[in-house]
C-alpha positions as CSV (number, residue, x, y, z in Angstrom):
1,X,0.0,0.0,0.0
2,X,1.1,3.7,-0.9
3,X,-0.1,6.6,0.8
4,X,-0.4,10.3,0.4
5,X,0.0,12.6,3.3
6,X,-1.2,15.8,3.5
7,X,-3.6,16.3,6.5
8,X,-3.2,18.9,9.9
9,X,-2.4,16.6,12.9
10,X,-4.5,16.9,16.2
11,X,-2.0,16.3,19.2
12,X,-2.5,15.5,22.9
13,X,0.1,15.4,25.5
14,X,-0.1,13.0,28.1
15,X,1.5,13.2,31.5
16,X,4.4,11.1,32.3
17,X,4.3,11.3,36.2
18,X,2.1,12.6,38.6
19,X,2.7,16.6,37.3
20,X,0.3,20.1,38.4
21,X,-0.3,23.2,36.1
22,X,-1.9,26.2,37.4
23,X,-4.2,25.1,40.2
24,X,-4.9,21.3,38.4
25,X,-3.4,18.5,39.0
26,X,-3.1,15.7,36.4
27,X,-2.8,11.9,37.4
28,X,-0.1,9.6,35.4
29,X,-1.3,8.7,31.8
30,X,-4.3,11.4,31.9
31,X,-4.6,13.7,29.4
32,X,-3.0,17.5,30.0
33,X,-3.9,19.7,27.1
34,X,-4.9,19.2,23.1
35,X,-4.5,20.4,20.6
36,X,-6.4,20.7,17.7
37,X,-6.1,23.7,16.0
38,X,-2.6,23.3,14.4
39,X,-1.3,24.6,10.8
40,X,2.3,22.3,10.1
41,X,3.5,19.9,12.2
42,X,6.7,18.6,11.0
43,X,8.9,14.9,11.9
44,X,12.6,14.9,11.4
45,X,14.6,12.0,11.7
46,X,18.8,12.7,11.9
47,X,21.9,10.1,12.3
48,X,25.3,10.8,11.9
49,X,27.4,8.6,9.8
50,X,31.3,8.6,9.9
51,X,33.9,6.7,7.4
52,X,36.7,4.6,7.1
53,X,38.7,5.8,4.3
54,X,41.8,4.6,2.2
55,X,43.5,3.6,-0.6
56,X,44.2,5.1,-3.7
57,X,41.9,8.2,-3.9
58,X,41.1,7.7,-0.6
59,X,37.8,6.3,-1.3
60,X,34.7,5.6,1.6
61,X,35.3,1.4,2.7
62,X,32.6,0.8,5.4
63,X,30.2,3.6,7.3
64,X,28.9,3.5,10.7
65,X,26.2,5.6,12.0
66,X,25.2,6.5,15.0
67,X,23.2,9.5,17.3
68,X,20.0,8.8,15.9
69,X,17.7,11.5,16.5
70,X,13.9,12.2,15.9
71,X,12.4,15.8,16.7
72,X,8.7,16.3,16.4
73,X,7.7,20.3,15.7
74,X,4.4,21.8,15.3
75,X,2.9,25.1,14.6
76,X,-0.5,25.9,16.5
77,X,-2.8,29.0,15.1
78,X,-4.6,29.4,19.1
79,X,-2.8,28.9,22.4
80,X,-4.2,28.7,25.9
81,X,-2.7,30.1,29.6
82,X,-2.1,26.2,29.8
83,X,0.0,25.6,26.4
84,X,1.6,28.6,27.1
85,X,3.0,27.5,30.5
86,X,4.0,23.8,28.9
87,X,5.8,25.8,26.1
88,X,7.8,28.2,28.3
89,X,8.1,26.0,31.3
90,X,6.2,29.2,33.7
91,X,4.5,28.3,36.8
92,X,0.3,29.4,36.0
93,X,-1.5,31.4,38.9
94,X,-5.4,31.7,38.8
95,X,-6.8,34.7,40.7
96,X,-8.7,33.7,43.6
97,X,-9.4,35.3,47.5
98,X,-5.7,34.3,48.2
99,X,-3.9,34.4,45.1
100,X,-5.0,37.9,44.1
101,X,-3.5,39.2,40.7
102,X,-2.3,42.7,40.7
103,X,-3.0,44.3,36.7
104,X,-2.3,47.2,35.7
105,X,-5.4,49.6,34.3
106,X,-5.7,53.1,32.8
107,X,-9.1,55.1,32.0
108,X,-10.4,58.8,30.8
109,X,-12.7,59.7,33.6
110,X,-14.4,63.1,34.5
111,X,-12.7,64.8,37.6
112,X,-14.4,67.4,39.5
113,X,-12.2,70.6,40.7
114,X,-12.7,72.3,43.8
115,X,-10.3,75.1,45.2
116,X,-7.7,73.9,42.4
117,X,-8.1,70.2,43.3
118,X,-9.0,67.5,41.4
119,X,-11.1,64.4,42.8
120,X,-12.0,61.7,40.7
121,X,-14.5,58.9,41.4
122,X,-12.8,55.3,40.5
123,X,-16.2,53.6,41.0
124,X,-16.7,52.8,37.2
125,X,-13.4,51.9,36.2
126,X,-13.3,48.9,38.9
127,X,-14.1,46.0,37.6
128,X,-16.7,43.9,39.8
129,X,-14.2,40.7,40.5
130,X,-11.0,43.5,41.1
131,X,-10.5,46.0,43.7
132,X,-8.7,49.0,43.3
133,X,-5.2,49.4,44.8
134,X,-4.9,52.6,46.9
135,X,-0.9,53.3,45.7
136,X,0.5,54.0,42.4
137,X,-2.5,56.5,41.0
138,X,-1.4,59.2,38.9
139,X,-3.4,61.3,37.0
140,X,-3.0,63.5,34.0
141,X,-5.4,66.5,32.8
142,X,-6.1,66.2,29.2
143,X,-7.4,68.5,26.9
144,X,-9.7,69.3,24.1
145,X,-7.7,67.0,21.8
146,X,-7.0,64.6,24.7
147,X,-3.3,65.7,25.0
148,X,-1.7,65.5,28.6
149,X,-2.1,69.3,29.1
150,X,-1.2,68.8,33.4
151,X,0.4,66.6,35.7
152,X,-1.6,65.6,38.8
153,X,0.5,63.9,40.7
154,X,0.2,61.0,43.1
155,X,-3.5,60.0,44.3
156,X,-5.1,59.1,47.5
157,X,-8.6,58.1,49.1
158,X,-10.4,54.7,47.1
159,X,-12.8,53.4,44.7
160,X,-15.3,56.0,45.9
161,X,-13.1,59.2,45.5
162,X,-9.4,59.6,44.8
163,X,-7.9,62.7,45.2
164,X,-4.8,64.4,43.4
165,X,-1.5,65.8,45.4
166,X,-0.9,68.8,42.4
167,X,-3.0,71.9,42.1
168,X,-4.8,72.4,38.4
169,X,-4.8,75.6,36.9
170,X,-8.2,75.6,36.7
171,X,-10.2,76.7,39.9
172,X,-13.5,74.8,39.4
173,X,-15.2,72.5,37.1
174,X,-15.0,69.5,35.7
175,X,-12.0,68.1,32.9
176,X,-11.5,64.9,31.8
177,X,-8.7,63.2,33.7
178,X,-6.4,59.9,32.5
179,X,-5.7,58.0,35.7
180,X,-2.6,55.0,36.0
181,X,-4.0,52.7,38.5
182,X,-3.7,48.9,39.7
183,X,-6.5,47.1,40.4
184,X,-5.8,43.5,42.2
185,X,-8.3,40.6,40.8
186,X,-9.6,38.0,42.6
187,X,-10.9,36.2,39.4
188,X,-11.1,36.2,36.0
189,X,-7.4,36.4,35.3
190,X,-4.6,34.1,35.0
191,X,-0.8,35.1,35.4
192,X,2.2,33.2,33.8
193,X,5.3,33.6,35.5
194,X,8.8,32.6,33.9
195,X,11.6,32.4,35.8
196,X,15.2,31.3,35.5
197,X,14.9,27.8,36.8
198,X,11.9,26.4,35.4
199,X,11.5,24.3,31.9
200,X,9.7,22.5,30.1
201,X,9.0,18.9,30.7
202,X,8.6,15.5,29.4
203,X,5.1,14.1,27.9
204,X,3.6,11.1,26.4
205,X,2.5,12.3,23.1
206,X,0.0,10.9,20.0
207,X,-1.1,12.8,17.2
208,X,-4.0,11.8,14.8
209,X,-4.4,12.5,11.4
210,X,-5.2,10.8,7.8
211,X,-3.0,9.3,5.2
212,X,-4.8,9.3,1.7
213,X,-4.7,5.5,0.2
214,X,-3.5,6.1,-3.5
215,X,-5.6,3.1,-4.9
216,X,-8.9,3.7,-4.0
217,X,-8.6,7.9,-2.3
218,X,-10.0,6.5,1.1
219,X,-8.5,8.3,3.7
220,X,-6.9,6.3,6.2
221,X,-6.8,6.7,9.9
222,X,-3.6,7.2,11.2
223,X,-1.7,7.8,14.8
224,X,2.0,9.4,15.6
225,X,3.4,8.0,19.3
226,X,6.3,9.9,20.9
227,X,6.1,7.9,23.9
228,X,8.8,10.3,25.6
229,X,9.0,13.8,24.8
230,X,10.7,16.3,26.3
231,X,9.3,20.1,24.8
232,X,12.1,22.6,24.2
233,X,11.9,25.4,26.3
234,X,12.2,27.8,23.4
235,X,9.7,30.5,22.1
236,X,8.9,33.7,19.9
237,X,5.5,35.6,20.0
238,X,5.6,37.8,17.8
239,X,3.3,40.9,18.2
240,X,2.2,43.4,14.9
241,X,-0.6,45.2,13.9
242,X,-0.1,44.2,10.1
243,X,0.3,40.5,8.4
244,X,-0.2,37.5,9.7
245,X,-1.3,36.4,13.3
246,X,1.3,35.5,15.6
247,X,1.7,31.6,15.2
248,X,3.2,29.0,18.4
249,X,5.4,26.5,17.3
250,X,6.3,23.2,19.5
251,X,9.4,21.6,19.6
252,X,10.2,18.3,21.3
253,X,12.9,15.7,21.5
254,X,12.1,12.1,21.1
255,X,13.6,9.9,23.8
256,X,13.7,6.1,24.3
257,X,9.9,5.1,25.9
258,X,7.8,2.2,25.7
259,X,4.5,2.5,23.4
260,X,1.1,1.6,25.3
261,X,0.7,-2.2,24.9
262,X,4.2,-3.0,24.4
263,X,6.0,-3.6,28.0
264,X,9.3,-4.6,26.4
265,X,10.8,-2.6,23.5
266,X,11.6,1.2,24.3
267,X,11.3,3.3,20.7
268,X,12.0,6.9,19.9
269,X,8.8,6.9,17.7
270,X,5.8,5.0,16.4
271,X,3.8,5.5,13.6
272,X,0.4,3.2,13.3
273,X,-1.9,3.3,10.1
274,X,-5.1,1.8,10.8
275,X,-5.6,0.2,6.8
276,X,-8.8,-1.8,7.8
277,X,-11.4,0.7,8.2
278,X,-14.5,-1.7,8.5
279,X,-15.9,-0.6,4.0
């Protein structure tokens, strides 16, 4: 049988050991993330060969290859918080009561002058699941064409009324005001910390897709095993208001593992092509 391959690949990574991302933790063998919304993926196998050579032109005799290789890569058009922190190897923290995630906020609001000074109320620029952090607040007067035309200065008081340390040039009134807070959120938000000791790691992984049967066109069921993969902690996002949309590409190194089924032979890589499809 020949077979034409052309089809996307839909990939799931498996977990090795006992492993926890974000606030879930994930049992050996169970399932961690898929995907299924990739453009490429690509195989590449690689062995180096080396020579014994002589004789009259010095010709090759005999070869011997060794460091055989396979490295499994694929580009994915959407990525999650949780692919994210597989790619980069980051630690995932979910907002909660106790794990509160401090973001960073700006907004136009109206300010009200009094006496030279300028209170604001934060009330509609707090988001319901967030509460407003009471340092860092700057504000800036703008004008007609919503240019900086003042510095404010530092701001005190809370959600209800913040107040601005620097004297406006205007007496009374009311001016539109851009204020630099923090707000710290208690859900909806996720936060992906990288730091300098934390990779990647190692997953079972299996990819479906179709190989095209070139006597008859039926498309063929068929199933990539990389039963130890370790993801390379390696990554661009790439960030434009023009071309393209930024795309996530997946490295991994295959590493000697046993298949599922077979308890004796450890492989770098399995392919399985399912050619009875029950016509």
């Amino acid at each position: 049988m020949k077979f034409g391959i052309r089809e996307a690949v839909d990939v799931v990574f498996k977990a090795l050991a006992p492993v926890t991302i974000g606030s879930t933790s994930f049992a050996k063998g169970e399932p961690v993330l898929y995907f299924d919304s990739l453009k490429t993926s690509t195989t590449e196998g690689t062995a180096t060969t080396v020579y014994a050579q002589g004789g009259r032109g010095n010709p090759r005799l005999i070869a011997w290859e060794g460091d055989k290789a396979i490295t499994f890569s694929f580009e994915d058009a959407l990525i999650s918080a949780e692919g994210m922190a597989i790619l980069t190897g980051a630690g995932l923290l979910e907002a909660g009561a106790d794990n509160k995630i401090r973001v960073h906020q700006k907004a136009v609001l109206t300010g009200t002058i009094a006496e030279k000074k300028v209170t604001v109320v934060m009330t509609d620029a707090i988001p319901a699941n967030g509460t407003l952090v009471t340092e860092d607040i700057f504000g800036f007067i703008l004008d007609n064409n919503e240019e900086i035309s003042e510095r404010l200065g530092a701001g005190t008081g809370s959600a209800a009324s913040v107040e601005f340390a620097n004297e406006a040039t205007q007496t009374t009134g009311t001016v539109s005001v851009l204020v630099d807070y923090y707000v710290d959120m208690t859900a909806g938000a996720k936060e992906i910390t990288i730091t300098a000791d934390q990779f990647a790691g190692y997953y079972y992984i299996e990819g479906d897709t179709l190989f095209r049967r070139q006597a008859d066109g039926v498309d063929l069921p068929a199933q990539l095993v990389i039963p130890n993969a370790k993801i390379q902690t390696n990554f661009t996002f790439t960030m434009a208001p023009s071309g393209d949309p930024s795309t996530f590409t997946f490295t991994a190194d295959a590493f000697p593992g046993k298949v599922k089924g077979n308890k004796t032979n450890k492989v770098l890589y399995a392919l399985q092509i399912i050619e009875d499809v029950g016509e």
